[in-house]
VMD Tcl script that builds the backbone (N, CA, C; Angstrom):
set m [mol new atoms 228]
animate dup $m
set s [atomselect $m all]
$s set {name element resname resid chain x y z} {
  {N N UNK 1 A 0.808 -1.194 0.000}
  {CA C UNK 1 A 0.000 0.000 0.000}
  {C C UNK 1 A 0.852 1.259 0.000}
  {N N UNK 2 A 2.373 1.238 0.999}
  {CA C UNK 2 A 2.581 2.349 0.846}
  {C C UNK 2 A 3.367 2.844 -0.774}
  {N N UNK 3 A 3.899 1.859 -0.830}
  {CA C UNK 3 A 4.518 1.682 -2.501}
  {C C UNK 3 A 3.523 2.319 -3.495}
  {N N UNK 4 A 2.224 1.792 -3.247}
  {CA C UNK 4 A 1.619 2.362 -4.360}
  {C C UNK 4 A 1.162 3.778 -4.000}
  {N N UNK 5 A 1.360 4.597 -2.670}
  {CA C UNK 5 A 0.960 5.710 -2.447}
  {C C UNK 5 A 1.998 6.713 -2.559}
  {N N UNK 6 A 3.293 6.306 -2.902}
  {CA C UNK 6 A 4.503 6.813 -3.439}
  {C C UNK 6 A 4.284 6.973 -4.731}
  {N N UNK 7 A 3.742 6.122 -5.300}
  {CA C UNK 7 A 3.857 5.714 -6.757}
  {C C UNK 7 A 2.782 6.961 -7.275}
  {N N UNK 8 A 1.852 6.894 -6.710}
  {CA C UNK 8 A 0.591 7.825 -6.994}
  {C C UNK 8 A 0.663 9.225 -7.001}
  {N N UNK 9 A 1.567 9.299 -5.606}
  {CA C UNK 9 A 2.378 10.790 -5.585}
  {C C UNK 9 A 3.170 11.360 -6.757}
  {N N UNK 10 A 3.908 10.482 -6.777}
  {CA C UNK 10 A 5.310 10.631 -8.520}
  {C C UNK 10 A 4.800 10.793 -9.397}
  {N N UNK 11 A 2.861 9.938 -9.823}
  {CA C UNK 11 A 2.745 10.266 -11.111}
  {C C UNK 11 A 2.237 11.140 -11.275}
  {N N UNK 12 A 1.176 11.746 -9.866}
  {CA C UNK 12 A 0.698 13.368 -10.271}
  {C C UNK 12 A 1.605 14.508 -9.726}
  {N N UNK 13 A 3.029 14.159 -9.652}
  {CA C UNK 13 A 3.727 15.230 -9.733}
  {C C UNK 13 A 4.098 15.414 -11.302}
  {N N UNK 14 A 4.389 14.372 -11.469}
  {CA C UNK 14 A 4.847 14.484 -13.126}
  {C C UNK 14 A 3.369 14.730 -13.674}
  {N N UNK 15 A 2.226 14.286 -13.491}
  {CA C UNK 15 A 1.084 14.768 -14.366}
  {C C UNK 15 A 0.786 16.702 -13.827}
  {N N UNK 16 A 0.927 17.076 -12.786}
  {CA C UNK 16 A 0.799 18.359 -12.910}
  {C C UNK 16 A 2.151 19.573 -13.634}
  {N N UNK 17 A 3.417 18.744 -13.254}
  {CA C UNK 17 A 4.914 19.189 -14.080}
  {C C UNK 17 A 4.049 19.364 -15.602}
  {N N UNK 18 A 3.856 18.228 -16.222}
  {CA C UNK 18 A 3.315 18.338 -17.260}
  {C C UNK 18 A 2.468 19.396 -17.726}
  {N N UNK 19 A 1.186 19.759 -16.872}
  {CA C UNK 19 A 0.948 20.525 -17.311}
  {C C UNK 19 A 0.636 22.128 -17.358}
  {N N UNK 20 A 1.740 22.353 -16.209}
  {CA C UNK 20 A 2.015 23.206 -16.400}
  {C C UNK 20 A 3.267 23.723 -17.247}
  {N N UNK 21 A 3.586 22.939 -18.470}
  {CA C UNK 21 A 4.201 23.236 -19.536}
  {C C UNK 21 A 3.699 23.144 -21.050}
  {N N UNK 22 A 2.092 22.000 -20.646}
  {CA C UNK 22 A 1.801 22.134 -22.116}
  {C C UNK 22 A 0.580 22.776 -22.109}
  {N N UNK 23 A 0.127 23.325 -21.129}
  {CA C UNK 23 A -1.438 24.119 -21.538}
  {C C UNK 23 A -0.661 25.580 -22.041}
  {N N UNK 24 A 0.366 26.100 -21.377}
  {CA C UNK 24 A 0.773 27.568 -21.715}
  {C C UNK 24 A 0.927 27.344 -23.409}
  {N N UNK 25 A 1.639 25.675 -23.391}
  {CA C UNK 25 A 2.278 25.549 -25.170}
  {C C UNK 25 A 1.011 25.777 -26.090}
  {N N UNK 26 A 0.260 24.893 -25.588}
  {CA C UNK 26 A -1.665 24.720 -26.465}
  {C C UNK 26 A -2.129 26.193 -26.503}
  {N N UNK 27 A -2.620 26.988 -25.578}
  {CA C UNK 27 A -2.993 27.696 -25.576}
  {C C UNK 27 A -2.557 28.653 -26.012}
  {N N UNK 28 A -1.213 28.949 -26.138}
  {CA C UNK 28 A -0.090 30.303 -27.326}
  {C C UNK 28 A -0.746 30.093 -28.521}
  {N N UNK 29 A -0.252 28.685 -28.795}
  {CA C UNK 29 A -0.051 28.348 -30.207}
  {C C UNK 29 A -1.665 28.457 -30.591}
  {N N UNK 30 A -2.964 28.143 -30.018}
  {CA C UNK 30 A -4.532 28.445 -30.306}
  {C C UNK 30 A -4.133 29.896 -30.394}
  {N N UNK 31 A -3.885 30.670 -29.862}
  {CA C UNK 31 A -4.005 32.365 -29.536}
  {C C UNK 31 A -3.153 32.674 -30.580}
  {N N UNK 32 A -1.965 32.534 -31.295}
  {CA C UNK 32 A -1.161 32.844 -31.979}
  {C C UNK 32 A -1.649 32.227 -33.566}
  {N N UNK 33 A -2.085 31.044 -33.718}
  {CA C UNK 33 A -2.561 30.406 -34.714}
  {C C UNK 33 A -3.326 30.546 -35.151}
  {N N UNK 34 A -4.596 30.828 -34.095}
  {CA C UNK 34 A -5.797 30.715 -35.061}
  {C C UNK 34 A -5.952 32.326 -34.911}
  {N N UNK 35 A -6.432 32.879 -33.858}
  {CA C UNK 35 A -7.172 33.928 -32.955}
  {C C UNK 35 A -6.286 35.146 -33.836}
  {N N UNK 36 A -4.962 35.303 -33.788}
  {CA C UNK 36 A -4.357 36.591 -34.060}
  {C C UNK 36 A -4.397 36.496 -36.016}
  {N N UNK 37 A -4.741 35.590 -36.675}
  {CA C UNK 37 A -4.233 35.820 -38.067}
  {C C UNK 37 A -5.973 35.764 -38.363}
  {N N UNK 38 A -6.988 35.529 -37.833}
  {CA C UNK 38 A -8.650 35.715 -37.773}
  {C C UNK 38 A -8.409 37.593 -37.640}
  {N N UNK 39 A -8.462 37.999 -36.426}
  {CA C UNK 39 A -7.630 39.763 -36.108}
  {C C UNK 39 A -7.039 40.395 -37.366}
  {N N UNK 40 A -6.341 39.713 -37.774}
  {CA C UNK 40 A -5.486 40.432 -39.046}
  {C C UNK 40 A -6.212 40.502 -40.112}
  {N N UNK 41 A -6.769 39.382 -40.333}
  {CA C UNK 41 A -7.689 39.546 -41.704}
  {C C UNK 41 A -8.489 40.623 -41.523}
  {N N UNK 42 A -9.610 40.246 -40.308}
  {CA C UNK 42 A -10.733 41.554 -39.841}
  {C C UNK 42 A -10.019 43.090 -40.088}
  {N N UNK 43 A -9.208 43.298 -39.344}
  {CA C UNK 43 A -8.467 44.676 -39.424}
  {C C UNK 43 A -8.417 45.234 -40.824}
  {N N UNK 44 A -7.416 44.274 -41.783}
  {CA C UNK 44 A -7.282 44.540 -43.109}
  {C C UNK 44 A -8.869 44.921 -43.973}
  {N N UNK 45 A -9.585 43.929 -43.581}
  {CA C UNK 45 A -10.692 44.352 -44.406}
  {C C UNK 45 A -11.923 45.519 -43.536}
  {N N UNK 46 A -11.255 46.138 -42.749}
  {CA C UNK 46 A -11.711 47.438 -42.008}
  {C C UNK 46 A -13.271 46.930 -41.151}
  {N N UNK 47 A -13.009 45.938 -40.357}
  {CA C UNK 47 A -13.833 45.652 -39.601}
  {C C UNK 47 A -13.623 46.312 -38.221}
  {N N UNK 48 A -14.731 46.860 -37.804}
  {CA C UNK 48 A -14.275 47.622 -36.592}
  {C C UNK 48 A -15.546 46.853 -35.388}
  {N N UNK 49 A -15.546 46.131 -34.478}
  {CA C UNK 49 A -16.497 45.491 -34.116}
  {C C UNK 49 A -16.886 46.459 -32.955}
  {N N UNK 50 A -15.548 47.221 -32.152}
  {CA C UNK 50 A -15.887 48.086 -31.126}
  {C C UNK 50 A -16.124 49.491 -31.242}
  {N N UNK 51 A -16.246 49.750 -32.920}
  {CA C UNK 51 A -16.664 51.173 -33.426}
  {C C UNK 51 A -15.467 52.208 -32.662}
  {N N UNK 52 A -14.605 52.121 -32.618}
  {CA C UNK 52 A -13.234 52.829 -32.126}
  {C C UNK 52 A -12.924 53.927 -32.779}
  {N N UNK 53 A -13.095 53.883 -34.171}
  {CA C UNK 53 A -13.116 54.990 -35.244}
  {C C UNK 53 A -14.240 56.462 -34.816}
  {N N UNK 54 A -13.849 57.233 -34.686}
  {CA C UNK 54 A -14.636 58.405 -34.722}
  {C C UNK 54 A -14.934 59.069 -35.526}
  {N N UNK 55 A -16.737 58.923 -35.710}
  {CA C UNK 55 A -17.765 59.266 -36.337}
  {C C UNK 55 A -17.735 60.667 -36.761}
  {N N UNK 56 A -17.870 61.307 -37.926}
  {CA C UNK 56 A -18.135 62.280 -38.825}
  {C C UNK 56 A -19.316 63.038 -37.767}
  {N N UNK 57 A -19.265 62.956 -36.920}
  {CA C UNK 57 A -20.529 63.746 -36.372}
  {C C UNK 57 A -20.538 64.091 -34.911}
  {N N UNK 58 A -21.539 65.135 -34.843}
  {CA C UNK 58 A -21.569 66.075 -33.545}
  {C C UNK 58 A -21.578 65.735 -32.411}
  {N N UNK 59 A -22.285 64.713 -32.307}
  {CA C UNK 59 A -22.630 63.857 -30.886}
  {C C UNK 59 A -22.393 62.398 -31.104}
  {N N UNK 60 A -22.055 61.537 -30.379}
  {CA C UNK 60 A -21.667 59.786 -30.176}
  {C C UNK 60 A -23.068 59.348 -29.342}
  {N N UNK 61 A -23.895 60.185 -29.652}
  {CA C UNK 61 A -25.449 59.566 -29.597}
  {C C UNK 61 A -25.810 58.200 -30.481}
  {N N UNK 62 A -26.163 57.391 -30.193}
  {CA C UNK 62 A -26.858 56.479 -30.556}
  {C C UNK 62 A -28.606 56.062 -31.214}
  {N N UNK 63 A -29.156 56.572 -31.583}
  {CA C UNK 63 A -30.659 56.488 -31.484}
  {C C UNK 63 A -31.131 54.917 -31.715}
  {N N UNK 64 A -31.997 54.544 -31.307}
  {CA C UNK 64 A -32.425 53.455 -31.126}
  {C C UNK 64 A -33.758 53.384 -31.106}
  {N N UNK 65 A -34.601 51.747 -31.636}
  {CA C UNK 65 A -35.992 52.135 -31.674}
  {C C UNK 65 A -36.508 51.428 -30.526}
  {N N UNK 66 A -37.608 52.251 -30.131}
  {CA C UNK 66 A -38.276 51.406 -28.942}
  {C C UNK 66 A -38.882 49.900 -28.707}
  {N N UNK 67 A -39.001 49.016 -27.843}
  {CA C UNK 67 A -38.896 47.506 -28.266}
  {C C UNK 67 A -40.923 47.676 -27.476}
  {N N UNK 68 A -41.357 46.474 -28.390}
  {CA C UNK 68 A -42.948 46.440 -27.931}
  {C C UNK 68 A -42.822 45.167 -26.777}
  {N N UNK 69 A -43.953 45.816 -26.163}
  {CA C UNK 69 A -44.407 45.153 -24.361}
  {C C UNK 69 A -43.920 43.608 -24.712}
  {N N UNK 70 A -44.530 42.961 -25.503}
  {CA C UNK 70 A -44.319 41.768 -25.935}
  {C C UNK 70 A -42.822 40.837 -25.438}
  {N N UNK 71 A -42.081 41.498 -26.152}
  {CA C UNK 71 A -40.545 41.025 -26.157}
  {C C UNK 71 A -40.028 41.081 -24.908}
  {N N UNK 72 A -40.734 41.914 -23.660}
  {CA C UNK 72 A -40.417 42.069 -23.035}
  {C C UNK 72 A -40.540 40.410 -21.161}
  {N N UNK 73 A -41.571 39.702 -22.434}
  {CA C UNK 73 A -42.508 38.696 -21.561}
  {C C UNK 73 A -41.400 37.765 -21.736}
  {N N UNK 74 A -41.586 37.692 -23.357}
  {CA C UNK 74 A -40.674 36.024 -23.919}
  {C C UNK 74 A -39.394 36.608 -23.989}
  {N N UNK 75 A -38.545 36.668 -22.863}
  {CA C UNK 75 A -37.162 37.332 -22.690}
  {C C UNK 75 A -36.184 35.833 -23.845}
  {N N UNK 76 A -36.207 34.242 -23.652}
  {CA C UNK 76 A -35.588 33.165 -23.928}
  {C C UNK 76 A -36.731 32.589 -25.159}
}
mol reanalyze $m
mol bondsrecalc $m
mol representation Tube
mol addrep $m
């Protein structure tokens, strides 16, 4: 018993060693691979999703139309 509670210890030291070297690796390479060259394209083709660009105009008013009672019931 105690053998195998040594044993159990060693392998989740080496299973947490592990990963705290390959989630940082996975997760760069997702963020660097996919996520930042998706960004680049958007940019290039003048996508602005957070409207950052400032508007030709007097006020950063918004107008908006009013929503009916309805929509207000069936929220899902």
């Amino acid at each position: 018993m105690v053998m195998l509670r040594a044993a159990g210890k060693a392998w989740m030291f080496i299973g947490h060693a592990m990963s705290r070297i390959t989630t940082p690796l996975v997760l760069g390479a997702l963020y660097f691979g996919v996520l930042t060259p998706i960004a680049l394209v958007a940019r290039l083709c003048g996508h602005d999703p957070l409207c950052l660009r400032r508007p030709q105009q007097a006020t950063y008013w918004a107008d908006s139309t009013p929503m009916a009672r309805a929509a207000f019931r069936q929220q899902f």
